[in-house]
C-alpha positions as CSV (number, residue, x, y, z in Angstrom):
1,X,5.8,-10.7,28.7
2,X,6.2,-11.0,25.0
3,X,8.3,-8.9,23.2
4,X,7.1,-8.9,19.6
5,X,4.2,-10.1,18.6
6,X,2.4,-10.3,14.6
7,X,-1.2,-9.4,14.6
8,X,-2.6,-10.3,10.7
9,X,-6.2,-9.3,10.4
10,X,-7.5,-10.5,6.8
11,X,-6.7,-13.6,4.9
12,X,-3.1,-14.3,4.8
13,X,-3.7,-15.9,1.7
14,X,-3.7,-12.5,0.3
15,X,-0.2,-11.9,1.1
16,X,1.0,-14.6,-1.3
17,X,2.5,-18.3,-0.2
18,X,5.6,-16.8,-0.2
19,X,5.4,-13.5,1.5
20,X,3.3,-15.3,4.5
21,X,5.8,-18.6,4.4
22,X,9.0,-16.8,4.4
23,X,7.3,-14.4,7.5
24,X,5.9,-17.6,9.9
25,X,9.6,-18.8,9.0
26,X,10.9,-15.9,10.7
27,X,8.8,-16.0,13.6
28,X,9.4,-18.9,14.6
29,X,13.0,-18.9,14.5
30,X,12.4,-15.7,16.5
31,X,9.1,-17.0,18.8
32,X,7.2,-14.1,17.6
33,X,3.7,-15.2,18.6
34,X,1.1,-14.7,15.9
35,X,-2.4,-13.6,16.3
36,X,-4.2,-14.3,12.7
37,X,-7.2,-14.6,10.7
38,X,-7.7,-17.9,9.6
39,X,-6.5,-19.3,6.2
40,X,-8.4,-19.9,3.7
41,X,-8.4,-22.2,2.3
42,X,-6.5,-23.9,5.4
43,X,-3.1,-26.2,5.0
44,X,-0.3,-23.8,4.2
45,X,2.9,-22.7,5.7
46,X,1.2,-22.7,9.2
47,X,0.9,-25.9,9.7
48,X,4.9,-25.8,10.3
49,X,4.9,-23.6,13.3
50,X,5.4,-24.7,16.4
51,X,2.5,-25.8,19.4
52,X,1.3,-22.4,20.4
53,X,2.4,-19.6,18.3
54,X,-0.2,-18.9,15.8
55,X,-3.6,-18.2,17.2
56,X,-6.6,-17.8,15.5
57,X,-8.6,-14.7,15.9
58,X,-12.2,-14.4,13.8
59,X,-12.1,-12.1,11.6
60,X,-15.4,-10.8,12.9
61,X,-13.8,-10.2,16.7
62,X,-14.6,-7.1,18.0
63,X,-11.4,-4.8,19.5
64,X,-12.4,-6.2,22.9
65,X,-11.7,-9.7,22.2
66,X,-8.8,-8.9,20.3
67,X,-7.5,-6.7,23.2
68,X,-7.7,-10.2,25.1
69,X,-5.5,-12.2,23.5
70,X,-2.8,-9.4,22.9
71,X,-3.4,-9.3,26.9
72,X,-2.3,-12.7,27.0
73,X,0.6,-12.5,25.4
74,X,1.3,-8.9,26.5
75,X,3.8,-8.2,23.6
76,X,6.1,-4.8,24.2
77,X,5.5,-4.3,20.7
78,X,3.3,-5.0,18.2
79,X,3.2,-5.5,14.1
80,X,0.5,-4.4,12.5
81,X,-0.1,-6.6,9.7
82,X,-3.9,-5.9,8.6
83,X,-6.0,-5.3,5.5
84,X,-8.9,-3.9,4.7
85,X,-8.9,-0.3,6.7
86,X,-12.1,-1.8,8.4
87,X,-9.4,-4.6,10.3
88,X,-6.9,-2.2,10.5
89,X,-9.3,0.5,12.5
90,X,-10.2,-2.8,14.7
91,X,-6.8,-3.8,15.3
92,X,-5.6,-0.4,16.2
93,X,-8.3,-0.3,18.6
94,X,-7.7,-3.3,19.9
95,X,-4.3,-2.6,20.5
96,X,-4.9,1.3,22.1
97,X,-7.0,-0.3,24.8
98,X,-4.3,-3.1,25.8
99,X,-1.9,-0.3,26.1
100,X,-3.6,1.8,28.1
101,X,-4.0,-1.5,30.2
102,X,-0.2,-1.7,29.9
103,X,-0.1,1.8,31.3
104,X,1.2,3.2,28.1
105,X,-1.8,5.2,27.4
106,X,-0.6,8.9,25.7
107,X,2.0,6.5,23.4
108,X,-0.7,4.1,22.7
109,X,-3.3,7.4,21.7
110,X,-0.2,9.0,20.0
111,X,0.1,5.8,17.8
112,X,-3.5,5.2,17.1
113,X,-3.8,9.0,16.1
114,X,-1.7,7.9,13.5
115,X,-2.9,5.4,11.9
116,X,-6.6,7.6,11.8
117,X,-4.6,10.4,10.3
118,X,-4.0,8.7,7.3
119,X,-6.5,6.5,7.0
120,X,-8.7,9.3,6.7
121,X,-8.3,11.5,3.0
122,X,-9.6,14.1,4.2
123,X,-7.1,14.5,7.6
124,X,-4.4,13.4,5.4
125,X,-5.5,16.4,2.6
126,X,-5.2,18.5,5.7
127,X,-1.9,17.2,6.9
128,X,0.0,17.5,3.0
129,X,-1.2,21.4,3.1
130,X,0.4,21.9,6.5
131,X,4.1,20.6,5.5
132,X,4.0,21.6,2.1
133,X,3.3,18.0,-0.3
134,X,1.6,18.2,-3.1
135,X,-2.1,17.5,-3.3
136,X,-5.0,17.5,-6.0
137,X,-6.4,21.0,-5.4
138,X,-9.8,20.4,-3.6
139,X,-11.2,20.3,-0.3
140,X,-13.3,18.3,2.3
141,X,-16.0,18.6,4.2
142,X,-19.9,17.8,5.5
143,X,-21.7,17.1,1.6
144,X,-24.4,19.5,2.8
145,X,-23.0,22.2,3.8
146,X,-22.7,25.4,1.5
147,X,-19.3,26.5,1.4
148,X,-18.1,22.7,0.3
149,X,-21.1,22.7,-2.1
150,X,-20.0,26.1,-3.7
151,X,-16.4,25.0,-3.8
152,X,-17.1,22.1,-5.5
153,X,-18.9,23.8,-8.3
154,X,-16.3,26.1,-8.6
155,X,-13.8,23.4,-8.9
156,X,-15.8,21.2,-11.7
157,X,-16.4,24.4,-13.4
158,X,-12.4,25.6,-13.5
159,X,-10.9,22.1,-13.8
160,X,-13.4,20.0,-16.3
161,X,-13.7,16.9,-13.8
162,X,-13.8,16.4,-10.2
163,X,-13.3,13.1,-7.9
164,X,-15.5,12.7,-4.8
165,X,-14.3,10.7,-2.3
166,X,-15.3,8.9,1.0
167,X,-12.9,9.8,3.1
168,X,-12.8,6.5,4.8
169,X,-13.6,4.5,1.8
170,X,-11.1,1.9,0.2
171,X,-10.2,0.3,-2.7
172,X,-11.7,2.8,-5.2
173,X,-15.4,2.0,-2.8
174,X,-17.0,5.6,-2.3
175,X,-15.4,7.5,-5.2
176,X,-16.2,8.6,-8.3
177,X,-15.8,11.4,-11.6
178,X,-18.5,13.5,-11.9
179,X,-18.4,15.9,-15.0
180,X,-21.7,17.9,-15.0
181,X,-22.8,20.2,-12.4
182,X,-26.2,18.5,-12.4
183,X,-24.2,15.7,-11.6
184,X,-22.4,16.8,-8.9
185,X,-25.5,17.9,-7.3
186,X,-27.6,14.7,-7.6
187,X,-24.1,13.2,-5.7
188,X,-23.5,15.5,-3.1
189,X,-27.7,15.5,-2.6
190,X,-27.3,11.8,-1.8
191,X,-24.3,11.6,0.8
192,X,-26.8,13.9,2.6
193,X,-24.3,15.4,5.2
194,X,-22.0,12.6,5.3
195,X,-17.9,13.8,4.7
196,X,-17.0,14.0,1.3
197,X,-13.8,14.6,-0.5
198,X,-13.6,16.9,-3.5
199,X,-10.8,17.2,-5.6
200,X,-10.1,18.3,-9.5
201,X,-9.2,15.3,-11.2
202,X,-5.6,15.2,-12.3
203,X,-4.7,13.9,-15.6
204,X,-1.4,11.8,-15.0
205,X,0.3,8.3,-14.1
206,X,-0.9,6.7,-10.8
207,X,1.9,5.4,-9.0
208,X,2.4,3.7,-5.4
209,X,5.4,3.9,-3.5
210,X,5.4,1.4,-0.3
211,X,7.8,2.4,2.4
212,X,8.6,1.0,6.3
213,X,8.7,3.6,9.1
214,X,10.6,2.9,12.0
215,X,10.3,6.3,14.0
216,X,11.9,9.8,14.2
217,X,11.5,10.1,10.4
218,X,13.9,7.2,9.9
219,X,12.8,4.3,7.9
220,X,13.4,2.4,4.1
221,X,11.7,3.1,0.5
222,X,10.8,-0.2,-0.6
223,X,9.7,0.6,-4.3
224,X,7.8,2.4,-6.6
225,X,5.6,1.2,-9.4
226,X,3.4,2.2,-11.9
227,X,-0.2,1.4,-12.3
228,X,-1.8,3.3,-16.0
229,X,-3.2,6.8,-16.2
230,X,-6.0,8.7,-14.7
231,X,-7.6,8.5,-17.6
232,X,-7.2,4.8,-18.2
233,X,-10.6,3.8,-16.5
234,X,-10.7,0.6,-14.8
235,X,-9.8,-0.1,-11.3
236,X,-6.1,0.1,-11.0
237,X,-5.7,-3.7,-9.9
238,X,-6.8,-5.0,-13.6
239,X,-3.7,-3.0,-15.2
240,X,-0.5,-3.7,-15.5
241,X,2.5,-2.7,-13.3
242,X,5.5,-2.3,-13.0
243,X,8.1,-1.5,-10.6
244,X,11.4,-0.6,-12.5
245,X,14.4,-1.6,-11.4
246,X,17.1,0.3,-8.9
247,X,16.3,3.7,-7.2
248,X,13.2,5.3,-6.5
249,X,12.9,9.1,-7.1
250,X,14.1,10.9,-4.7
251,X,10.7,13.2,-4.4
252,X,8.6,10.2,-4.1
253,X,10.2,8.8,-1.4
254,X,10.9,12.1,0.2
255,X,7.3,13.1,0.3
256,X,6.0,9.6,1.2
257,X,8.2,9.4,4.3
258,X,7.8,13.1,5.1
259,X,3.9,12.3,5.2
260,X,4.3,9.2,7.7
261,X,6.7,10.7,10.0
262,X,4.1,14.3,10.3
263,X,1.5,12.0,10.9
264,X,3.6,9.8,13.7
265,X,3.5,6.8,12.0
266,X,5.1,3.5,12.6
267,X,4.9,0.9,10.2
268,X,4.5,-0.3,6.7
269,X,2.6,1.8,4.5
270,X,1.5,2.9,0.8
271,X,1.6,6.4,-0.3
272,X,-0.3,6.9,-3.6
273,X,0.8,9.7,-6.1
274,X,-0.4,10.9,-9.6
275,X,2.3,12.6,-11.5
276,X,0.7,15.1,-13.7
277,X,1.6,16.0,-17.3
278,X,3.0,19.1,-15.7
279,X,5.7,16.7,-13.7
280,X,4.5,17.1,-10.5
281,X,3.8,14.5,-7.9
282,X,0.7,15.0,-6.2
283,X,-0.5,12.3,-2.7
284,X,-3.9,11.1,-3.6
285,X,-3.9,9.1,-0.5
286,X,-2.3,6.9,1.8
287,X,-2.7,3.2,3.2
288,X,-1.1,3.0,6.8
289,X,-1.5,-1.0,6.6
290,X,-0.3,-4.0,3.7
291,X,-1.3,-3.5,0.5
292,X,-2.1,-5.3,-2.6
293,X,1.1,-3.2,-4.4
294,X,2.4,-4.9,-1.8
295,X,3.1,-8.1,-3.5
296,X,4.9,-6.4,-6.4
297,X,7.7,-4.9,-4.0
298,X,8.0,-7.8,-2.1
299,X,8.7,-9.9,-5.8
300,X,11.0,-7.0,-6.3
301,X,12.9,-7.2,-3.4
302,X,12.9,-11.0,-2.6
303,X,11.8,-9.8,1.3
304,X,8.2,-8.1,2.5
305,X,7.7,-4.9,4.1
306,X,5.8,-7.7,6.4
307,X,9.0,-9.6,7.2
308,X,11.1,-6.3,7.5
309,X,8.8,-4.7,10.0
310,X,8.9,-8.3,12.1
311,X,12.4,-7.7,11.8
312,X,12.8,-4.4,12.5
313,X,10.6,-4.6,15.3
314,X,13.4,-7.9,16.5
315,X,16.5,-6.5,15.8
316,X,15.9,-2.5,14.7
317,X,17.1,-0.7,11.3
318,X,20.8,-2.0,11.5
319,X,20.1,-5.3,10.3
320,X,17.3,-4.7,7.6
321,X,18.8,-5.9,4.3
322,X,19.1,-3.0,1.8
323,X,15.8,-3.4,-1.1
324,X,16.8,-5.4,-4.4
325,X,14.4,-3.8,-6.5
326,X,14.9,-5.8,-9.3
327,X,12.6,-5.0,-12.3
328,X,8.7,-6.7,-11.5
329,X,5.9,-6.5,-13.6
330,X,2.6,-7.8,-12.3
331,X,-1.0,-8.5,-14.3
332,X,-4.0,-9.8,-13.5
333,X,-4.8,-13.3,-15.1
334,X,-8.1,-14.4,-16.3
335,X,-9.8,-16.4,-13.9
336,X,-10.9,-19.5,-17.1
337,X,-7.1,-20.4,-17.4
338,X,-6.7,-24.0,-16.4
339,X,-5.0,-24.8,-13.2
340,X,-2.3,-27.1,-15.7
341,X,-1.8,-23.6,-17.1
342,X,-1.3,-21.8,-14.1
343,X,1.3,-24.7,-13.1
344,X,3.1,-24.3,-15.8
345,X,3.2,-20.8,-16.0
346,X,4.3,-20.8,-12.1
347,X,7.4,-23.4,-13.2
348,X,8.6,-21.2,-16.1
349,X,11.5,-19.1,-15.9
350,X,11.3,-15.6,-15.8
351,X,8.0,-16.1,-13.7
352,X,8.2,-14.6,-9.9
353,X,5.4,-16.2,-8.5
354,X,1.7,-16.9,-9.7
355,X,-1.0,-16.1,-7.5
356,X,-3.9,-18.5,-7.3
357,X,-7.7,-17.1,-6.8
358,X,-8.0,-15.8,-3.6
359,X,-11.6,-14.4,-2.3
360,X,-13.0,-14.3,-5.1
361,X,-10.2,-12.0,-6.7
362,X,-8.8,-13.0,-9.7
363,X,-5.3,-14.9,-10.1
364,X,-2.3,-12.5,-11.0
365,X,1.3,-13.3,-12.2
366,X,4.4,-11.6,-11.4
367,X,7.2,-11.4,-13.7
368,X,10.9,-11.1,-13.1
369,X,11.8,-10.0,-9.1
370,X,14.3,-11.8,-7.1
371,X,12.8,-15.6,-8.0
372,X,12.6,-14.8,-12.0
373,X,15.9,-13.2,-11.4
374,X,14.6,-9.5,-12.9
375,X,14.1,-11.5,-16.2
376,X,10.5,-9.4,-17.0
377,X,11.1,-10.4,-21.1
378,X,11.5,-13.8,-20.2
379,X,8.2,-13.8,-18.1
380,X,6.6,-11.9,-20.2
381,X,7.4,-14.4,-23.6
382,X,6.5,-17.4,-21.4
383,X,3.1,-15.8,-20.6
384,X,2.2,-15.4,-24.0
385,X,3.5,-18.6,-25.0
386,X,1.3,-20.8,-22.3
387,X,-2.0,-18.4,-22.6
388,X,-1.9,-16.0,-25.2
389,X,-1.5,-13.2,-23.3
390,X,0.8,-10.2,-25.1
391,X,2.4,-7.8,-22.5
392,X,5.3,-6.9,-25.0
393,X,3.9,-4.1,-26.1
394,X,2.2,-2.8,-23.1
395,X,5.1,-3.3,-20.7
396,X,7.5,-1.0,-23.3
397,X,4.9,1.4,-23.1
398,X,5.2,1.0,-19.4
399,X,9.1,1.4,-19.4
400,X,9.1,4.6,-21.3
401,X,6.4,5.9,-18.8
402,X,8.9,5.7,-16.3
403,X,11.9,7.0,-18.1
404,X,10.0,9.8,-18.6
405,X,8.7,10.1,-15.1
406,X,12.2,9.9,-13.8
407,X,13.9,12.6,-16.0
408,X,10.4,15.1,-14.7
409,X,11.1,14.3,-11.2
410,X,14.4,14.2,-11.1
411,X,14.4,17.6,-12.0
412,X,11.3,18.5,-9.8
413,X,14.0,17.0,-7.1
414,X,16.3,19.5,-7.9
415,X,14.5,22.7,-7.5
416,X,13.5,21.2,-4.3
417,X,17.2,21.1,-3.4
418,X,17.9,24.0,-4.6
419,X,15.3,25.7,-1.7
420,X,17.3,23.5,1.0
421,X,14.2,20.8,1.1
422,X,15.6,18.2,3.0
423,X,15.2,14.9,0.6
424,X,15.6,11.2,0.7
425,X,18.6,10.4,-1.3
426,X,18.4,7.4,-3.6
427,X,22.3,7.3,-3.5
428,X,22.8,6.8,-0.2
429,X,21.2,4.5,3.1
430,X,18.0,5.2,3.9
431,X,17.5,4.3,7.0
């Protein structure tokens, strides 16, 4: 029997040279077997590990095969390492049946109802009513049905704007504004009586907050970042972010881990918030799985949730190293900029890491973290230096967003202490 085992489902590519380097390095000191999708493009850090640790598992495999080679190695416990939510529902699966195998069935159906909790916005809507977070007012349902149609209405009609959503879509796929009612009719008239999310759109910064569970309601606050306004446009991944330096705000982290631990959930995850103009810090959703924020905190921290959830899983919470967060700012890069350019930029100080083109996503750099020593106006004057890019002005605006974010939820903090909430405290271990 195995007792840990890494299951990455997705390119690891994704996760940055770094973050998947610095993770095999681990697991291999360890012998933490590791079932993967293959790299692409191949010849990285993998090549390194030793004769028979890293499988590969196609990423088309259905849950039965996968089941089959976790039953080879019959790992105690697994670390969910997967991206997109398609892989992550597969691997899940995957993993339920080869514990009910394992005669751990109720744990293994406890676990999995987990991860479809919050994988799903409209069961995770559902689950923030019942313990009292925050939400976009709204509701979900069949699109068909009258009640949910009516409410809708209602909702455009009171609030200007409303956001449908598929409730098992990602990535912004499944989800759009719709401000006229003969809008919201043509929309809701073409899900036929597929789920749908409605919820009034919130006017407000969009921000992530990535945390590790460990069980019990224990676990760490990794980060939190910024990534624009609501009313921005553009997909959130083409802005800039930034994940300021030192604590996160208390409510953030309190509701993100509150939300995890309601839903029974075990490892890393990223709990999205807007933060109205009226202060308030409402879930939008949550991804139970890696994430592409995921990149920035791991910049910002010198370590991956990835790696800490290996090591968690190894050694438990005593031995997880407390979260840098040094100031990381992260931007998308346009794909035309010479790979001599890239190189350079990569070697200059200030710079965290540059991330080539990977499936056909565009290359991003990060600034400052750990390796560019939280030097962001360093990164950020070499950037603009080797292509032309300004962020001077975009990151202060950036900066200020947060200040005042911090001084609004600071004291949206204190009221809830003030009614006894109990809270994650910034000041103190969070483990």
């Amino acid at each position: 029997m195995t007792e840990v085992l890494l299951l990455r489902s997705g390119n690891p590519r994704r996760l940055t040279e770094p973050v998947w380097r610095d993770t095999l390095r681990l697991c291999a000191d360890a012998g933490v077997p590791v079932l993967s999708t293959p790299p692409d493009p191949p010849g990285g850090p993998e090549e390194d590990l030793p004769p028979g640790l890293l499988t590969l598992v196609p990423e088309a495999a259905e849950p039965d095969e996968v089941a089959a080679l976790l039953a080879e190695h019959d790992p105690a416990r697994i670390v969910h390492c997967a991206d997109p939510d398609a892989l992550v529902r597969r691997d899940v699966e995957a993993a339920r049946r080869h514990r009910h195998l394992r005669g751990e069935g109720a744990d293994a159906d406890r676990d999995a109802a987990g991860f479809d909790t919050l994988l799903h916005k409209g069961r995770s809507r559902d689950l923030c009513e019942r313990i009292g977070i925050g939400i976009p007012e709204g509701g979900w349902g069949p699109a068909g049905e009258p009640l949910l149609r009516r409410r809708a209405a209602t909702l455009l009609e009171n609030s200007g704007r409303i956001v449908l959503k598929d409730p098992v879509g990602w990535a912004g796929r499944g989800q759009s504004v719709v401000r006229r009612p003969q809008e919201l009719a043509r929309a809701l008239d073409a899900m036929g009586d597929r789920p749908v999310v409605a919820e009034a759109f919130v006017s407000g910064e969009e921000v992530s907050v990535e945390v590790l569970c460990l069980g019990g309601g224990a676990g760490m606050v990794l980060g939190w970042a910024l990534k624009g306004g609501t009313d921005e446009g553009g997909h959130p991944l083409h802005r800039l972010r930034l994940a300021p330096a030192g604590p996160v705000p208390a409510v953030l982290g309190t509701e993100a881990m509150r939300l995890c631990a309601a839903a029974g959930y075990q490892g890393m995850a990223e709990v999205e918030f807007v933060v109205g103009d009226d202060g308030e810090a409402r879930v939008l959703e949550c991804n139970p799985r890696v994430s592409a924020i995921s990149r920035t905190f791991a910049a910002a921290n010198g370590t991956s949730s990835t790696e800490l959830a290996v090591r968690s899983a190894l050694y438990g919470a005593d031995g997880l190293p407390e979260p840098a967060r040094l100031e990381t700012a992260e931007r998308v890069l346009p794909a035309s900029l010479p790979p001599d350019v890239l190189a350079g930029l990569a070697a200059a100080p200030g710079v965290a890491w540059v991330h080539p083109v990977t499936d056909a996503f565009q290359p991003r750099v990060l600034l400052g973290g750990v390796a560019g020593e939280g030097q962001v106006d360093r990164g950020v004057r070499q950037l603009a230096r080797l292509t032309g890019i300004d962020l001077a002005e975009p990151l202060e605006g950036r900066r200020a967003t947060a200040r005042r974010l911090t001084a609004a939820l600071d004291g949206f903090q204190r009221s809830l202490a003030a009614g006894n909430a109990s809270a994650y405290s910034p000041d103190h271990g969070d483990h």
